[in-house]
C-alpha positions as CSV (number, residue, x, y, z in Angstrom):
1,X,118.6,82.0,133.9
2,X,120.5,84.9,133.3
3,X,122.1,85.7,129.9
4,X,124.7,87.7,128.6
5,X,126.0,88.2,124.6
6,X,128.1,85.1,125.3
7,X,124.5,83.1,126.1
8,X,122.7,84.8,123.3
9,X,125.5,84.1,120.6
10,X,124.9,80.4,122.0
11,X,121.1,80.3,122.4
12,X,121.3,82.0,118.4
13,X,123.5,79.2,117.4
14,X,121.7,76.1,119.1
15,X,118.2,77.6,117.7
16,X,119.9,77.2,114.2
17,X,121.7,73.7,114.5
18,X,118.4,72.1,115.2
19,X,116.3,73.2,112.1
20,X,118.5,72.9,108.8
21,X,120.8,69.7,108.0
22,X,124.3,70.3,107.2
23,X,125.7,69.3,103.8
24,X,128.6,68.2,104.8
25,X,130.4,67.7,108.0
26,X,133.3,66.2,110.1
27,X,134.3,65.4,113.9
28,X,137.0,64.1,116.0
29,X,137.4,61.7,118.3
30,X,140.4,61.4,120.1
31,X,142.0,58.2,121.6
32,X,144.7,58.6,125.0
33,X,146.2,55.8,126.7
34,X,148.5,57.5,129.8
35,X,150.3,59.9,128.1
36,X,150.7,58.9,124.6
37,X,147.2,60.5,122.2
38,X,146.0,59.9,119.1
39,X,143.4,62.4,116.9
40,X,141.2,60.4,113.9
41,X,138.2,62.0,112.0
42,X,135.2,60.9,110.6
43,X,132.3,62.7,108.8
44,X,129.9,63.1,105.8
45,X,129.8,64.3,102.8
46,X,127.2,64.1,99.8
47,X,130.3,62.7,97.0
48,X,131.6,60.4,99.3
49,X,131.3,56.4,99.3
50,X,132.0,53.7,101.6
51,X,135.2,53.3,99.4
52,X,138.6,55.0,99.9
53,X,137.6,58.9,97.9
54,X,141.2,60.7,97.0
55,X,139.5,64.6,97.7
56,X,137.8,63.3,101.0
57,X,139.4,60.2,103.1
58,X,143.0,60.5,104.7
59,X,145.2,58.1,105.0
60,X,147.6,56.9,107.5
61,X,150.4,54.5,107.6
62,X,149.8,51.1,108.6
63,X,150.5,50.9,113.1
64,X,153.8,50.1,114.2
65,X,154.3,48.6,117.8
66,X,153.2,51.8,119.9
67,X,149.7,52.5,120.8
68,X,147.8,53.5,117.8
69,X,144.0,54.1,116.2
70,X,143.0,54.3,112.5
71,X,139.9,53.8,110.8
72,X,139.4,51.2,109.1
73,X,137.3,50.4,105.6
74,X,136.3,47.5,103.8
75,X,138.5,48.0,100.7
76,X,142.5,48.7,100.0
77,X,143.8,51.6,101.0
78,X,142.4,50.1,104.6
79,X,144.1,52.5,107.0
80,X,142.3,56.2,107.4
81,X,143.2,58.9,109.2
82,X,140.2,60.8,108.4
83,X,136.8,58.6,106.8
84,X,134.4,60.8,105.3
85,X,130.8,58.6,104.1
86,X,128.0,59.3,101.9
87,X,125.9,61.9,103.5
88,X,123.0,62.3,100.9
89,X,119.3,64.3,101.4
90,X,117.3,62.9,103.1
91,X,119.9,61.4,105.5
92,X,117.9,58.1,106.2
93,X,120.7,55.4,105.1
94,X,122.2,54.0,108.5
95,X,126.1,54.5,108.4
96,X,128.4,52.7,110.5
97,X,132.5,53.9,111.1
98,X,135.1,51.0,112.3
99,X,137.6,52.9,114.6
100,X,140.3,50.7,115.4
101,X,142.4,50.2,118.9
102,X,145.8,48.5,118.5
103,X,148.6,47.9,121.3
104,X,146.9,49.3,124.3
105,X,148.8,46.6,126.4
106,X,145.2,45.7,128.2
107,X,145.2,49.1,129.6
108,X,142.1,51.5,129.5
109,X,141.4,53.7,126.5
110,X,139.3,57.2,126.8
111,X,137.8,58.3,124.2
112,X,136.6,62.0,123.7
113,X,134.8,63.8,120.9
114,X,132.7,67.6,121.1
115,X,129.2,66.9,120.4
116,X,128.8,70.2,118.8
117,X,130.7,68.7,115.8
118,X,128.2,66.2,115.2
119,X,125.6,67.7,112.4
120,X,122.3,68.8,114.5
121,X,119.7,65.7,113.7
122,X,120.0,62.0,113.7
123,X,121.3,59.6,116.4
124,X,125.0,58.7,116.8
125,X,125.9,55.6,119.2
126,X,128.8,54.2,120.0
127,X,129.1,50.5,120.0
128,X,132.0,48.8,122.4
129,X,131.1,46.5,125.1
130,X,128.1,49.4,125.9
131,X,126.2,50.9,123.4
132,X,126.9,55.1,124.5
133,X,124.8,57.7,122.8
134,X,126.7,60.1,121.5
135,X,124.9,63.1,121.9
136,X,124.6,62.3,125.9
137,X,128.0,62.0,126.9
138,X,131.3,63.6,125.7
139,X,133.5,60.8,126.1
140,X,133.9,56.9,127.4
141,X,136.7,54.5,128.6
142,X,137.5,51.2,126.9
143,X,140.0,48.6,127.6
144,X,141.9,46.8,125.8
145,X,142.8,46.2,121.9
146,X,138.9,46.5,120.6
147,X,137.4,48.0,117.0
148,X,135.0,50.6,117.8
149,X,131.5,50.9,115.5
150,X,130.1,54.5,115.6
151,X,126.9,54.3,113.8
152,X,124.1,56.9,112.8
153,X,120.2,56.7,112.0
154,X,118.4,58.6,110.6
155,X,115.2,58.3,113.7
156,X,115.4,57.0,116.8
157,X,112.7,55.6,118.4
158,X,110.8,56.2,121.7
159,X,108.2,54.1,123.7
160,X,105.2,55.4,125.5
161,X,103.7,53.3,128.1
162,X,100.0,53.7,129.3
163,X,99.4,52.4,132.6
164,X,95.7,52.1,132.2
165,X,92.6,53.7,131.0
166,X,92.8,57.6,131.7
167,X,93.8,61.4,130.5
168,X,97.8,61.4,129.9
169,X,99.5,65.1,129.5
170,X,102.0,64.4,126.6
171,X,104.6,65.2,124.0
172,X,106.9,64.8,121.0
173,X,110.7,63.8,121.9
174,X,111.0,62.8,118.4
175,X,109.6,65.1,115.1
176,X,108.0,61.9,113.4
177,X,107.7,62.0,109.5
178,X,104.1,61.4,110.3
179,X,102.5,63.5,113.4
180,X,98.5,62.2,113.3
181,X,97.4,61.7,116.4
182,X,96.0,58.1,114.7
183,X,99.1,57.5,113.4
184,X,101.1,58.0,116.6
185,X,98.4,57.1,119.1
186,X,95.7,54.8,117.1
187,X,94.1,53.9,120.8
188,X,93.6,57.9,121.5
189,X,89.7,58.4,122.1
190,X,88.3,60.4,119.5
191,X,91.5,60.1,117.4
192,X,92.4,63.7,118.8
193,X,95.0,65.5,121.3
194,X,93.5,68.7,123.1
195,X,95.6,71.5,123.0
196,X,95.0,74.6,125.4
197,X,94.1,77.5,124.1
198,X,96.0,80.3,126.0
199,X,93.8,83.1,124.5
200,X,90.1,81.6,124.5
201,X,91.3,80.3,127.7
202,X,90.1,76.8,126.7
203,X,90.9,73.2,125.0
204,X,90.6,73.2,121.3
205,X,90.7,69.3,119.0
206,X,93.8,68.8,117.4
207,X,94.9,66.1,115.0
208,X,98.3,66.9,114.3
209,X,101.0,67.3,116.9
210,X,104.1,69.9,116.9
211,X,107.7,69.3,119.0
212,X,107.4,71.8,121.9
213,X,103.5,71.5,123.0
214,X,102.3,69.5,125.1
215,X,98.8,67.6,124.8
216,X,96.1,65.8,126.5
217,X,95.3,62.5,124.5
218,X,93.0,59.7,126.5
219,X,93.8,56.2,126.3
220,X,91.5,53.4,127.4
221,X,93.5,50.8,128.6
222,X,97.0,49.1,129.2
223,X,98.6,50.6,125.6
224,X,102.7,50.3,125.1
225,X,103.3,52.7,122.5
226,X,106.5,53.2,120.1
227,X,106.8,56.1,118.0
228,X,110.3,56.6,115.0
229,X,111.5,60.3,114.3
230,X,114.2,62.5,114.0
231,X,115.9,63.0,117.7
232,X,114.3,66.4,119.4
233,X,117.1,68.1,121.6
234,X,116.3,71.5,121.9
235,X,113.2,73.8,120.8
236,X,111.9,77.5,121.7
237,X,108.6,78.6,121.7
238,X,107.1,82.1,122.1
239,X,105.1,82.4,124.8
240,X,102.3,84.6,126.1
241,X,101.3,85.8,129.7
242,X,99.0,82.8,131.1
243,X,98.9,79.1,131.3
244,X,100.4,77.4,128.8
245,X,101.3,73.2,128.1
246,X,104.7,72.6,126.8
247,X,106.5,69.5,125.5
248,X,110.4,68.0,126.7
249,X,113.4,66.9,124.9
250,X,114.9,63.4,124.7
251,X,116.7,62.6,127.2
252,X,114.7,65.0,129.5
253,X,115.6,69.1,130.6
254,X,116.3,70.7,133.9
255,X,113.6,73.3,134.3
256,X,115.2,74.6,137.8
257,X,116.4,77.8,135.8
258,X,114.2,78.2,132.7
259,X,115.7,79.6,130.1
260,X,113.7,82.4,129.3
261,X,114.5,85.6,127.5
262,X,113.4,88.2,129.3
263,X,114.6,86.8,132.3
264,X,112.0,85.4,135.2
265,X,109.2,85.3,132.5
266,X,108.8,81.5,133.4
267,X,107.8,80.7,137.1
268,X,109.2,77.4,138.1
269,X,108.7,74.9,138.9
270,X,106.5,73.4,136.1
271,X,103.6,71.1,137.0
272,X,102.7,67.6,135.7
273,X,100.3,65.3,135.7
274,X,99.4,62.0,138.1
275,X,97.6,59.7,136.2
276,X,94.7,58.8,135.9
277,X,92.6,61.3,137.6
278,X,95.8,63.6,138.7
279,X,96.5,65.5,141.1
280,X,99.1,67.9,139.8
281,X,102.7,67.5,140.8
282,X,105.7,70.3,141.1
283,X,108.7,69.3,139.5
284,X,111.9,70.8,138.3
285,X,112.8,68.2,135.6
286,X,111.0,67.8,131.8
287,X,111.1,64.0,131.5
288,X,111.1,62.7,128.1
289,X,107.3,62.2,126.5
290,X,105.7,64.0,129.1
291,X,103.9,67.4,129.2
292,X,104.1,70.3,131.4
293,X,102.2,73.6,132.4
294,X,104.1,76.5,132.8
295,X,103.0,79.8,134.2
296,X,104.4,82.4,132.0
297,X,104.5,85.9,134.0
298,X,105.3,88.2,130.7
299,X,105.8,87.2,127.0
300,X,109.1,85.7,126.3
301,X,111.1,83.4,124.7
302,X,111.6,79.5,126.1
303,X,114.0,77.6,125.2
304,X,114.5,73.7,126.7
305,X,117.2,71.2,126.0
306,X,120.4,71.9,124.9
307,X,123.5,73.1,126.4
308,X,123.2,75.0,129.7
309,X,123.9,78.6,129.3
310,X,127.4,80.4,130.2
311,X,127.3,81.6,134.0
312,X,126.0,85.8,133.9
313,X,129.1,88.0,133.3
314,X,128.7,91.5,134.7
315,X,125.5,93.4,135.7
316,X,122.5,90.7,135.3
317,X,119.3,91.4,133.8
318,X,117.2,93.9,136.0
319,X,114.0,93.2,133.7
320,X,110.6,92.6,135.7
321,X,107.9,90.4,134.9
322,X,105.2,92.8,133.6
323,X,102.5,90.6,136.4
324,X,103.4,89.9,140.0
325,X,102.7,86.1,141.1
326,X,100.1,87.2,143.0
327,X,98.1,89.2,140.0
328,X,99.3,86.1,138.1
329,X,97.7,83.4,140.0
330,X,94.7,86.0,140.9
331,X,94.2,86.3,137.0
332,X,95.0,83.1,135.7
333,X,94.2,81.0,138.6
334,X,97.2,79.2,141.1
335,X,96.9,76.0,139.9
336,X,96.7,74.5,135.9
337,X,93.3,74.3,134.4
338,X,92.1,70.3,134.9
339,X,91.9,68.3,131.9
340,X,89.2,68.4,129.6
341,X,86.4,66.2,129.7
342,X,85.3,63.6,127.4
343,X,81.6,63.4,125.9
344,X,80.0,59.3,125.7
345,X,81.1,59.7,122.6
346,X,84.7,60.4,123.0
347,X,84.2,63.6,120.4
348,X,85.6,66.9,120.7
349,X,84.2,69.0,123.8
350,X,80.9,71.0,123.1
351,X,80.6,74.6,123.8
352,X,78.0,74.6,127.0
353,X,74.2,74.8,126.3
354,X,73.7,77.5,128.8
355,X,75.3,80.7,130.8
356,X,76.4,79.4,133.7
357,X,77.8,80.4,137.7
358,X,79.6,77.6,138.8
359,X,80.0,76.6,142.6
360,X,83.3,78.5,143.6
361,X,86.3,76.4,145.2
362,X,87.7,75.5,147.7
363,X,84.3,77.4,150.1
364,X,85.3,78.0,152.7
365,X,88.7,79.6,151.6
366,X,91.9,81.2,152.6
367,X,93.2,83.1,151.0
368,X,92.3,82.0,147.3
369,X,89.1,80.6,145.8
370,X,88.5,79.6,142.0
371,X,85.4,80.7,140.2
372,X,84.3,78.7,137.6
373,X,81.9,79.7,134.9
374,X,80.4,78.3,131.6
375,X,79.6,80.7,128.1
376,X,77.4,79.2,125.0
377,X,79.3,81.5,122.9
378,X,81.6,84.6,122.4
379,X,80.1,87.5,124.1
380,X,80.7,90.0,126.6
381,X,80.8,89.0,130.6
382,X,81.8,90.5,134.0
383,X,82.3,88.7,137.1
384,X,82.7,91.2,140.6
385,X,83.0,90.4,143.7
386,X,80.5,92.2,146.8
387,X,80.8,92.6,149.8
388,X,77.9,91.9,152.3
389,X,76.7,95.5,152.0
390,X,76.4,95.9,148.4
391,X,79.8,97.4,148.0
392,X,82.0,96.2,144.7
393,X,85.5,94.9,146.3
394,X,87.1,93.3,142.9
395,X,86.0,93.1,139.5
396,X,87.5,89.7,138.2
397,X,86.7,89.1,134.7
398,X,85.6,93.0,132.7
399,X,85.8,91.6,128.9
400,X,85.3,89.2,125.7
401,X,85.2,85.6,126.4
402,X,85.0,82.2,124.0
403,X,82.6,79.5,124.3
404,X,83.3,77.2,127.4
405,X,84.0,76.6,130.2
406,X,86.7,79.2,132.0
407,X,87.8,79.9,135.6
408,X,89.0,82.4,137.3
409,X,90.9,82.7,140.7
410,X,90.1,85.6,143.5
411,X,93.1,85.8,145.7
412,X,90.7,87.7,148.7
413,X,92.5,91.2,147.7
414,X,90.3,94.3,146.4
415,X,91.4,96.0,142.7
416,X,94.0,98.4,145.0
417,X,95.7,94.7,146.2
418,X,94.4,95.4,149.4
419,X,93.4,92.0,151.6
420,X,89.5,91.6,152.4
421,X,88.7,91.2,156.1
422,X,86.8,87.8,156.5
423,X,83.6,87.6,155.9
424,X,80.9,86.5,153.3
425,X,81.4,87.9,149.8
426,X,79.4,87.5,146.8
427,X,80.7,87.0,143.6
428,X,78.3,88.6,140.6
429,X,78.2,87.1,136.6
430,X,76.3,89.1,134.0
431,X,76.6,88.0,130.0
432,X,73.7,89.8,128.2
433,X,70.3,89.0,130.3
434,X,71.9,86.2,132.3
435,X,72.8,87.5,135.8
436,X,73.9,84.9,138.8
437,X,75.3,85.1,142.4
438,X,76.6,83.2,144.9
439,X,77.9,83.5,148.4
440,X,81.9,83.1,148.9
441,X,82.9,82.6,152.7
442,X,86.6,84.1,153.2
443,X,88.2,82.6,156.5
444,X,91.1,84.1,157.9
């Protein structure tokens, strides 16, 4: 997605509405029938009360025969143009507005409101005939003389549903007050979430979740689910080159043009997860609860959820990833790492006993094969690749690596990015005194 000021001011100003809570706040909503319009206002404030306040609440005269809309409150003066409730840290008291429809002669009623006027957590519904969340849509029609309830809460709630026993890649659409994995996911195995790793280029045991990430939890059986917490609409996340598992928003995000700063950092589409035992899918939407993998070409900024961006004004943004896809996927592999494996015990993954060359796959291949390898601990390692006459072609992996198990992906092309004629190809792995080889047969 390309940006300009105009998308930065915005992407600046969303990024700040979703992490502090206003202390006060108001928004329209106005009411048309044909031509004829009427403007009422409702909001918070820390000194106000259910009750008429003098400094706060407006009134309005009682309605006459023409079309008309007030809100109304319990007590005398009962006509408001404008009624402004208790808004008190920490927000969890459910409020509930009573905006009032006279004389519409049966006829249909729009009403319209700006969501950005809404303060940036909680959920706001509006209650008439359907139940409309406020944050979704920007208006809704009603017919007929009817008293509207506009309510907020504090948390919404969201349900989870586990199909059966299995790995599930998840994440937060709601920041809960309480993020344990046992506390949302008592059933979890191990009471954990795995979490990748993008620079040991492996899982690592979590316990506490974070909005934004996404997670491997595994369930045993059948499980419906229901978390409470404050509504997630938008995060950002830095991001480094590699693989990385990201979370959605409620309500889902359209990841056809991520919106990355720089610009075509993120390589779409994103890829989830079939359960139980997969395979990966493409896909171009972030549904709700679910998590993703994302191939992240250069570091960057990400932002999901929200309002789209302005369409690009003027010259577009001629930065480059700093990796090609093809030294991408040769690097990092051209597919998501698979999902961790569980011990008999359920307990977080043990580093391997042993140095170990994995059987490449797929062998044969054409043009890509992934090499698989295991370390017992932090040290040193290459991986090259031979040809038949002794000759080095590629040299994949020249560096540090972390306990585990790791893969990496040749893409058949020598250092220069040359292709490699077909033929058989060995692939070398040497970590301190352990040396192993085996044969990789490139078919063209």
């Amino acid at each position: 997605m390309r940006h300009t000021l105009k998308s930065y001011i915005l992407l600046f100003v969303c990024l700040a509405v979703v992490t502090v809570w206003a202390d006060s706040w108001k928004a329209e909503i106005t009411a048309t029938l044909g031509e004829e319009q009427v403007t009422r206002t409702f909001g918070g404030h820390p000194d106000a009360s259910d009750a008429y306040d003098t400094n706060l609440d407006v009134l309005t005269p009682p309605p006459g025969q023409n079309f008309y809309a007030y809100f109304r409150i319990a007590t005398f003066p009962t006509y408001l143009n404008t009624d402004i409730r208790g808004w008190v840290d920490p927000y969890k008291e459910t409020i509930e507005w009573n905006l009032v429809l006279l004389n519409t002669v049966g006829e249909t009623v729009v009403l319209t409101w700006d969501v950005s006027q809404l303060p940036e957590k909680g959920l706001f519904k509006l209650h008439a005939g359907e139940t409309v969340n406020m944050r979704q849509q920007q208006s809704v029609e009603i017919t007929g003389d009817q008293t509207v309830k506009i309510t907020y809460e504090r948390y919404s709630e969201f349900t989870y549903r586990f199909s059966g026993e299995g790995w599930y890649l998840i994440s937060l659409p709601l920041d809960p007050p309480d993020a344990s994995v046992t506390t949302l996911f008592p059933d979890a195995l191990g009471g954990v979430a795995y979490e990748w790793d993008n620079v040991a280029f492996a899982y690592k045991t979590v316990k506490t979740l974070k909005v934004g990430v996404g997670y491997w939890i595994a369930m045993p059986s059948v499980k419906s689910q229901i978390i409470t917490g404050d509504p997630v609409y938008i995060y950002a996340r830095t991001l480094q080159q590699g693989w990385h598992m990201i979370g959605s928003v409620l309500n889902n995000a359209d990841f056809s043009a991520p919106n990355d700063d720089p610009d075509g950092s993120v390589h779409t589409p994103a890829f989830g997860w079939t359960v139980p035992d997969g395979p990966y899918y493409e896909t171009k939407t972030l549904t709700q609860g679910n998590g993703f993998w994302v191939a992240v070409f250069n570091a960057c900024t990400l932002t999901v959820g929200g309002p789209p961006a302005p369409p690009s004004m003027g010259q577009q943004n001629a930065c480059a990833p700093a990796l090609r896809k093809s030294d991408f996927f040769a690097r990092f592999g051209d597919t998501p790492p698979a999902p961790p494996a569980l011990t008999a015990a359920a307990a977080p993954i043990p580093a391997p006993n042993t140095f170990s060359l994995l059987p490449n796959y797929p062998n044969p291949f054409n043009p890509r094969t992934t090499v698989r390898f295991e370390m017992p601990k932090r040290t040193y390692l290459s991986i090259e690749i031979y040809n038949i006459q002794g000759a080095e072609v590629r040299s994949l992996v020249n560096g540090t690596k972390s306990a585990g198990t790791h893969q990496v992906v040749w893409d058949g092309r020598t250092d220069a990015g040359q292709p490699v004629p077909s033929g058989i190809y060995l692939i070398r792995m040497q970590s301190e005194n352990f040396v192993a080889i085996r044969k990789a047969n490139l078919v063209r």
